[in-house]
GULUM-973853 format. One record per residue: x, z, y of N, C-alpha, C, O, CB in turn; residue in three letters; residue number from 1. Coordinates in steps of 0.2 Angstrom, whole numbers, padded with zeros to 4 digits. Glycine has a CB too. Example, Ala and Ser with C-alpha at 12.3 -4.5 7.8 and 13.67 -1.06 7.14 Angstrom:
! residues 2
0066_0039_-0028_0062_0039_-0022_0066_0039_-0016_0071_0042_-0017_0057_0045_-0022_ALA_1 .
0064_0035_-0011_0068_0036_-0005_0064_0039_0000_0067_0040_0006_0070_0029_-0003_SER_2 .
//
This chain:
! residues 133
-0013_-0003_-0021_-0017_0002_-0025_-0025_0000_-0025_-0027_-0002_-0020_-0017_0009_-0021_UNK_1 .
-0028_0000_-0032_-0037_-0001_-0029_-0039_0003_-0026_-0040_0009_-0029_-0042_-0001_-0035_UNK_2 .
-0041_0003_-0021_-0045_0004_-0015_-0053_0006_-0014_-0057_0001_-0015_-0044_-0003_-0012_UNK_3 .
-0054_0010_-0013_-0060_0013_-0013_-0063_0014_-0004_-0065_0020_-0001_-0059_0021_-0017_UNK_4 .
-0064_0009_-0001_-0064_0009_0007_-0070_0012_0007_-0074_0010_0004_-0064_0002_0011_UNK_5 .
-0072_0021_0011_-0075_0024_0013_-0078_0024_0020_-0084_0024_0021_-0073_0029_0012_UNK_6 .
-0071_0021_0024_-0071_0021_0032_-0066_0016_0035_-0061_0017_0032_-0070_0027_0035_UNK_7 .
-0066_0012_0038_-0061_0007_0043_-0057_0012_0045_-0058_0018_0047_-0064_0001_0050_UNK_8 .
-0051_0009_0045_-0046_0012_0046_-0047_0013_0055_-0051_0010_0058_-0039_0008_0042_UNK_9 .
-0042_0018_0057_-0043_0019_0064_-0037_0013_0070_-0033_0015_0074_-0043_0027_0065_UNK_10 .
-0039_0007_0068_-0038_0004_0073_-0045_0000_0075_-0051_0002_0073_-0032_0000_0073_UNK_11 .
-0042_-0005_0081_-0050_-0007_0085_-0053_-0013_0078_-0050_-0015_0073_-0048_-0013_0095_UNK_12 .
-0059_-0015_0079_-0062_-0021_0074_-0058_-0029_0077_-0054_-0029_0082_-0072_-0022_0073_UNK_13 .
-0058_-0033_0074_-0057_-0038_0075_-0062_-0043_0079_-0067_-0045_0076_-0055_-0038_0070_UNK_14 .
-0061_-0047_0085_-0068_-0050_0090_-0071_-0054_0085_-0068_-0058_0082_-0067_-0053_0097_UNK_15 .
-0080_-0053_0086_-0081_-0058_0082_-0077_-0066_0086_-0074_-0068_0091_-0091_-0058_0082_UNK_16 .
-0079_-0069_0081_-0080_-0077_0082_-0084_-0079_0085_-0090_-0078_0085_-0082_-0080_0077_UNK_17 .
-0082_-0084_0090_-0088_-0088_0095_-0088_-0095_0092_-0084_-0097_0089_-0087_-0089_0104_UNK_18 .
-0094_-0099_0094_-0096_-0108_0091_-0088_-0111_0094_-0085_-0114_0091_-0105_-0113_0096_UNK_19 .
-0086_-0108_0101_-0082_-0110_0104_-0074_-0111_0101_-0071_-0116_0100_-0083_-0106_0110_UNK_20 .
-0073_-0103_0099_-0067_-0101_0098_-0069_-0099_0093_-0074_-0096_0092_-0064_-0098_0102_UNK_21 .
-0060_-0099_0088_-0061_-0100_0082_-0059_-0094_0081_-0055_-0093_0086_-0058_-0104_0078_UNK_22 .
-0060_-0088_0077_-0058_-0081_0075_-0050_-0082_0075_-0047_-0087_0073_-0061_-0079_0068_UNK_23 .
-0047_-0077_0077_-0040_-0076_0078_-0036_-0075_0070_-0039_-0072_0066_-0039_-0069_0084_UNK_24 .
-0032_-0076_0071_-0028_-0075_0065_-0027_-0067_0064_-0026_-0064_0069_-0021_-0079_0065_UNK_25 .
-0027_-0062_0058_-0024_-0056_0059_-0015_-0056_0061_-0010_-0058_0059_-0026_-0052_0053_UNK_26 .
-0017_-0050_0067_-0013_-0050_0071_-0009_-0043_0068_-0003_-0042_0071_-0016_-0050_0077_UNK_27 .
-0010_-0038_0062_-0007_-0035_0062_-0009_-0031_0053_-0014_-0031_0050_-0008_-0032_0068_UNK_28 .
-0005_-0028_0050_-0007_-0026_0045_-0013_-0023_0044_-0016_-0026_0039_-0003_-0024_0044_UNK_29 .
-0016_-0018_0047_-0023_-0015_0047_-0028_-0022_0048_-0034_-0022_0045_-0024_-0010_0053_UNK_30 .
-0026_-0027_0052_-0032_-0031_0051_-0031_-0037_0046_-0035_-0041_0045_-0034_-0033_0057_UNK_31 .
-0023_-0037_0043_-0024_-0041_0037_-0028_-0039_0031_-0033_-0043_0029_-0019_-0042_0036_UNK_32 .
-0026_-0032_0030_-0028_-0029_0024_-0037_-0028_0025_-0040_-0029_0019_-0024_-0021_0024_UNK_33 .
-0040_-0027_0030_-0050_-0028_0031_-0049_-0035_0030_-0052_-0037_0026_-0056_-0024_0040_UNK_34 .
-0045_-0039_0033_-0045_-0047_0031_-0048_-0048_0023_-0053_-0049_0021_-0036_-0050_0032_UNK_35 .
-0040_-0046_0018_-0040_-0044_0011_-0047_-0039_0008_-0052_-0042_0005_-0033_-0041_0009_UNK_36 .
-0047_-0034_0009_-0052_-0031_0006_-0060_-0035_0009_-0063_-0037_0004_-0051_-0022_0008_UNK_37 .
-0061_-0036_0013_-0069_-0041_0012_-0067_-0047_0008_-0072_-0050_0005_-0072_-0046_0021_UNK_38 .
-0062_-0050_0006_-0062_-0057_0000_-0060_-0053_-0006_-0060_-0056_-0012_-0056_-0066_0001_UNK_39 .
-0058_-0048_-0006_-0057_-0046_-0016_-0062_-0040_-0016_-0063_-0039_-0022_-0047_-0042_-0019_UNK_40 .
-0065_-0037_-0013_-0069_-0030_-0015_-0065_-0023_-0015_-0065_-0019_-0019_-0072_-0031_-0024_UNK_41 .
-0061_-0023_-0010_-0057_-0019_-0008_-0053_-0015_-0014_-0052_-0009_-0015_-0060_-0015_-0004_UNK_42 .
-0051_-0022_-0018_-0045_-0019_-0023_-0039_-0024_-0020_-0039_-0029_-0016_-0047_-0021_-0033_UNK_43 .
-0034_-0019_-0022_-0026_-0021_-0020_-0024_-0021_-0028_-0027_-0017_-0032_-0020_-0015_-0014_UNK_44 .
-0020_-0026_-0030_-0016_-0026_-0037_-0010_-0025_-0035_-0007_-0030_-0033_-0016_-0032_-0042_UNK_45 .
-0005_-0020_-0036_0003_-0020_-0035_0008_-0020_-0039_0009_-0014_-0041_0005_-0016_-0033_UNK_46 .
0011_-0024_-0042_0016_-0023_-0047_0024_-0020_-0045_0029_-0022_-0041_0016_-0031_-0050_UNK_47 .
0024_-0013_-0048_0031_-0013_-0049_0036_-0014_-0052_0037_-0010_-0056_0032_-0010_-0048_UNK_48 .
0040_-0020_-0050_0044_-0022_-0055_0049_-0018_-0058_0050_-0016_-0064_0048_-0027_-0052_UNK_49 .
0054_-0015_-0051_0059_-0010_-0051_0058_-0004_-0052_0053_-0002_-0049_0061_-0010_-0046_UNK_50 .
0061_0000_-0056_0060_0005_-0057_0061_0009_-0050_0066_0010_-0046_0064_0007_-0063_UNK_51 .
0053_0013_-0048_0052_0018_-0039_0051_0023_-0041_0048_0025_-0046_0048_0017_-0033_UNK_52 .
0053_0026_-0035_0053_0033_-0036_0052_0036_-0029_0057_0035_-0026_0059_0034_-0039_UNK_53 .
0048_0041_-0025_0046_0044_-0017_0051_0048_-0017_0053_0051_-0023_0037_0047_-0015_UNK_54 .
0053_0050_-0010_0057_0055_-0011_0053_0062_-0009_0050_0062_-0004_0062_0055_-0007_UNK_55 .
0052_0066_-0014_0048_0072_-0011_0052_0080_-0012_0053_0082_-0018_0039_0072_-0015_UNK_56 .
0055_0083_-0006_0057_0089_-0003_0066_0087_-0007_0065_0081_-0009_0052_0097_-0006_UNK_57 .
0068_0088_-0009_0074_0091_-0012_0075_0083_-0020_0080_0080_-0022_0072_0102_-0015_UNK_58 .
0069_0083_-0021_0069_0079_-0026_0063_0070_-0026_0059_0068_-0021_0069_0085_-0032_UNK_59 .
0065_0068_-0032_0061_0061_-0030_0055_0061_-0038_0057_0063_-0044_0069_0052_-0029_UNK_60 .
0048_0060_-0034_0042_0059_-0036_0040_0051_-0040_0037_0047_-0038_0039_0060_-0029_UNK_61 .
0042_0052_-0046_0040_0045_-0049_0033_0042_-0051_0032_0038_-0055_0042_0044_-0055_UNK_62 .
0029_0045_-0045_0021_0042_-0045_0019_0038_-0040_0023_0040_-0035_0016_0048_-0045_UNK_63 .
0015_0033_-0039_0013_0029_-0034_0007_0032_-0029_0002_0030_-0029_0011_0022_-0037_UNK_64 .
0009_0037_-0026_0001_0042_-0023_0001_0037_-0018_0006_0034_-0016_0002_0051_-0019_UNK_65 .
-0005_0037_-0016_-0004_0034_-0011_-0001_0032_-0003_0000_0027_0000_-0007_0033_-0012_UNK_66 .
-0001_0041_-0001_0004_0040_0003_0007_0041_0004_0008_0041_0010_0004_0040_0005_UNK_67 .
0013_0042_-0001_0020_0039_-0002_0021_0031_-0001_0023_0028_0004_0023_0041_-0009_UNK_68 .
0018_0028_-0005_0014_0020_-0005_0015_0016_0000_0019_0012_0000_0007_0020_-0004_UNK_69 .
0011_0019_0004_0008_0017_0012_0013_0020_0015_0016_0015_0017_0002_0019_0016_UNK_70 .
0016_0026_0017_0021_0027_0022_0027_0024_0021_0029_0021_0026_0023_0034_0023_UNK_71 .
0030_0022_0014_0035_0017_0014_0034_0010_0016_0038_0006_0017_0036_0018_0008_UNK_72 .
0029_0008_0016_0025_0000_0020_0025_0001_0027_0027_-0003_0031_0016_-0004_0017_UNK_73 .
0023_0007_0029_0024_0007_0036_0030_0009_0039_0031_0006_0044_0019_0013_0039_UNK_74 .
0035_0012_0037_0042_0012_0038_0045_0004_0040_0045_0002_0045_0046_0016_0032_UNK_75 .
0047_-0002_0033_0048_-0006_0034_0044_-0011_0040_0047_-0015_0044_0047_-0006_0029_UNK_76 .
0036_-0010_0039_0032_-0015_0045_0035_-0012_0051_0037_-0016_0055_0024_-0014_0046_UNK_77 .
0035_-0004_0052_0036_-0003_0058_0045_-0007_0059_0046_-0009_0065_0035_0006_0059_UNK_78 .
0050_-0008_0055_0057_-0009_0057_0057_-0017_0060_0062_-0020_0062_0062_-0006_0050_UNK_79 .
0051_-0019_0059_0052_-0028_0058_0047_-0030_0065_0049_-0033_0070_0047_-0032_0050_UNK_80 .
0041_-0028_0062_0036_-0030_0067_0037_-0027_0076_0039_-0021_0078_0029_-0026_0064_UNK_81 .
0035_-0032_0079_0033_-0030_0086_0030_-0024_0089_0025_-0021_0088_0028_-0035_0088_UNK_82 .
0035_-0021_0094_0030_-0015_0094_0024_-0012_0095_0022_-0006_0094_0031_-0014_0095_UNK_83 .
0022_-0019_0099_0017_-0018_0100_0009_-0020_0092_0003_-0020_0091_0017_-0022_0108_UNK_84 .
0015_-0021_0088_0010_-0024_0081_0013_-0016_0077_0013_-0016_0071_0014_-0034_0075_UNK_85 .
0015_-0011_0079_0017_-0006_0078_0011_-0001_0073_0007_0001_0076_0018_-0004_0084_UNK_86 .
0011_0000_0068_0007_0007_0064_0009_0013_0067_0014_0014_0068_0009_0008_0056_UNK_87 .
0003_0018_0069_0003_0022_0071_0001_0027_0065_-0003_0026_0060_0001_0020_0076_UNK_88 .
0005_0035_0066_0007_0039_0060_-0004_0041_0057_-0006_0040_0051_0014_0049_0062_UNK_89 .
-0008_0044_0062_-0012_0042_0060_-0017_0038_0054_-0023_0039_0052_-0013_0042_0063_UNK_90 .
-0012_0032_0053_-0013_0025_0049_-0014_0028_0045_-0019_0029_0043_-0009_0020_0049_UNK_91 .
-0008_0032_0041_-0005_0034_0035_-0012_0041_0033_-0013_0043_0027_0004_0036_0036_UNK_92 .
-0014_0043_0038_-0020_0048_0036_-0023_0046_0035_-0026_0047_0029_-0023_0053_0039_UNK_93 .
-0025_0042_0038_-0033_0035_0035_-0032_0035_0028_-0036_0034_0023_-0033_0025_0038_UNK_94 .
-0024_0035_0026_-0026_0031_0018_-0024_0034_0014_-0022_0031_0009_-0024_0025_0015_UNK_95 .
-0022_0042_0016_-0023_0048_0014_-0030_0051_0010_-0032_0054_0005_-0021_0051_0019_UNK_96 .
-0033_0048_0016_-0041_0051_0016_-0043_0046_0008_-0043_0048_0003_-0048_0049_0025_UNK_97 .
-0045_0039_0010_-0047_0032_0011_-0045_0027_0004_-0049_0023_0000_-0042_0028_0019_UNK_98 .
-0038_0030_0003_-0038_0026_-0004_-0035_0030_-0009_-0031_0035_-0009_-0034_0020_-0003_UNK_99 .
-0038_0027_-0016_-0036_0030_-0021_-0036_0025_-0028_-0038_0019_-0029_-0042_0036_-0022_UNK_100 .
-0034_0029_-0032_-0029_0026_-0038_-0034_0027_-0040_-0038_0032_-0039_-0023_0030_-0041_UNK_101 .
-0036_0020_-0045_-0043_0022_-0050_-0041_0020_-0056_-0045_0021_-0061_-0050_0018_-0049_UNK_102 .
-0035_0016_-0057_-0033_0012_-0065_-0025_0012_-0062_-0021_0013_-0057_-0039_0002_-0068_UNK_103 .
-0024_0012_-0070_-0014_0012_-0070_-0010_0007_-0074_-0012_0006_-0080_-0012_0019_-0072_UNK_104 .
-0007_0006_-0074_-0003_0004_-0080_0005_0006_-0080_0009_0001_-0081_-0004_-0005_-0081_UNK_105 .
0005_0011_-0079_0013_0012_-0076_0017_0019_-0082_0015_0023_-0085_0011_0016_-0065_UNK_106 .
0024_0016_-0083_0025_0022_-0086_0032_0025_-0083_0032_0022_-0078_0025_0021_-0093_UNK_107 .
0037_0028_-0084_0043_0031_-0082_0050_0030_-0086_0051_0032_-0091_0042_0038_-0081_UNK_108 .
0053_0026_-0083_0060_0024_-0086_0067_0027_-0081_0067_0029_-0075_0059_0014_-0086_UNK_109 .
0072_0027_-0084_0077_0030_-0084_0083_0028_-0084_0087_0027_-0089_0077_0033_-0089_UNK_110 .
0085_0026_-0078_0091_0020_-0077_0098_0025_-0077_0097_0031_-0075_0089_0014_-0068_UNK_111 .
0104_0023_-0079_0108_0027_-0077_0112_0025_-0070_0113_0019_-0067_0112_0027_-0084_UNK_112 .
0112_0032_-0067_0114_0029_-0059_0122_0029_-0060_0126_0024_-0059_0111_0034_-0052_UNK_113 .
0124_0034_-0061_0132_0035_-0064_0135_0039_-0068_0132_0041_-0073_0136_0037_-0059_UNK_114 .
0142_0042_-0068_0142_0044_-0074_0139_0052_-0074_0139_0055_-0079_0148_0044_-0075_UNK_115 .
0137_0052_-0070_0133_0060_-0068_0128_0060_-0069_0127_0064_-0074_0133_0063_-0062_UNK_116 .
0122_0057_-0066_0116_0057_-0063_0112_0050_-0066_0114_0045_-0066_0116_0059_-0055_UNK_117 .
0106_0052_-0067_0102_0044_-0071_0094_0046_-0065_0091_0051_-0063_0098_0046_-0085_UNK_118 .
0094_0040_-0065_0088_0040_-0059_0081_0038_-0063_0081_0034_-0067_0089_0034_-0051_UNK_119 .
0076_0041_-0061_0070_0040_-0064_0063_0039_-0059_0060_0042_-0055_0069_0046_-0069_UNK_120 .
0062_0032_-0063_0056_0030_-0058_0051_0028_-0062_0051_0030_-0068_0057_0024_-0053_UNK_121 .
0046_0024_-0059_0041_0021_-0065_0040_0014_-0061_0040_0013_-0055_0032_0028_-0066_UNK_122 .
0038_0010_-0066_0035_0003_-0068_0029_0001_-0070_0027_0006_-0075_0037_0000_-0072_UNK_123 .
0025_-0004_-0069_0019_-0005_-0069_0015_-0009_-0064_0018_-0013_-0060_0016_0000_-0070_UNK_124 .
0009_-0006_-0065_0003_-0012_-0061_-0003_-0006_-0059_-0003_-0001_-0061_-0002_-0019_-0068_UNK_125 .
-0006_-0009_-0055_-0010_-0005_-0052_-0013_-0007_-0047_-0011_-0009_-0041_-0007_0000_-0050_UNK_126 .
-0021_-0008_-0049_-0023_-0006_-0056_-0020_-0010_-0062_-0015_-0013_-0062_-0030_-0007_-0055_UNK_127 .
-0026_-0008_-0068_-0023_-0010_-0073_-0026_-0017_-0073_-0031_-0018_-0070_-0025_-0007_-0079_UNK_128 .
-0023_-0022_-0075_-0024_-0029_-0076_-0030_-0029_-0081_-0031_-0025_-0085_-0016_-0034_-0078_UNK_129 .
-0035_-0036_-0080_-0038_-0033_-0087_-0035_-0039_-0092_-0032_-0044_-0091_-0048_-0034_-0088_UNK_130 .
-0036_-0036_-0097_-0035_-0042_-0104_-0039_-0045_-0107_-0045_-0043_-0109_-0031_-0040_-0110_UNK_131 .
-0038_-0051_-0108_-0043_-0056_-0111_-0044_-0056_-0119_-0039_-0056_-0123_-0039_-0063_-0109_UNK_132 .
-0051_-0056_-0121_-0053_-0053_-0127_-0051_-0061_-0130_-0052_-0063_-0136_-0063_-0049_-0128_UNK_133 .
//
């Protein structure tokens, strides 16, 4: 999602660098992503190939909010990553608060799931890519 960073998210910063010792690699997604947002200007470009869709109450939500977004990246990281490299649910309020949708390019398509029921998600980019005049 393009990224409107207000505030660091709430884990610790990362230690400076000494002449000695070389800055540490990021050790976890929150400090990859302040890694990323200081070299791009805290934009994220995401493309959705696949037609997605959030599940929200009883039924499924074909918008990219963002924290549907993010709680679905944190489900996955949490299932892989170390526990101790763990996202904590607070994470997901940071970017509740923290990030937002400023451009789109996405629209809603209609796949048939069977003979009953056709699932509907949306495709796109986000932000909008720009195009070359």
């Amino acid at each position: 999602m393009p990224a409107k960073q207000t505030t660091p998210p709430p884990t610790s910063p990362p230690q400076p660098a000494t002449k000695s010792k070389p800055a540490a690699a990021p050790r976890s997604l929150p400090d990859l992503h302040r890694a990323r947002c200081a070299a791009n200007a805290g934009i994220l470009l995401l493309h959705f190939l696949s037609p997605t869709s959030f599940k929200q109450g009883p039924g499924d939500l074909p918008l990219p909010l963002p924290a549907n977004v993010y709680s679905s990246l944190r489900r996955a990281w949490n299932a892989f990553a170390l526990p101790v490299l763990h996202l904590e649910e607070a994470w997901l309020g940071w970017c509740a608060q923290n990030i937002f949708i400023t451009a789109h390019d996405i629209h809603t398509v209609v796949v048939p799931f069977n003979r009953h029921a056709d699932f509907t998600g949306f495709v796109g980019h986000l932000p909008r890519p720009s195009r070359r005049r």
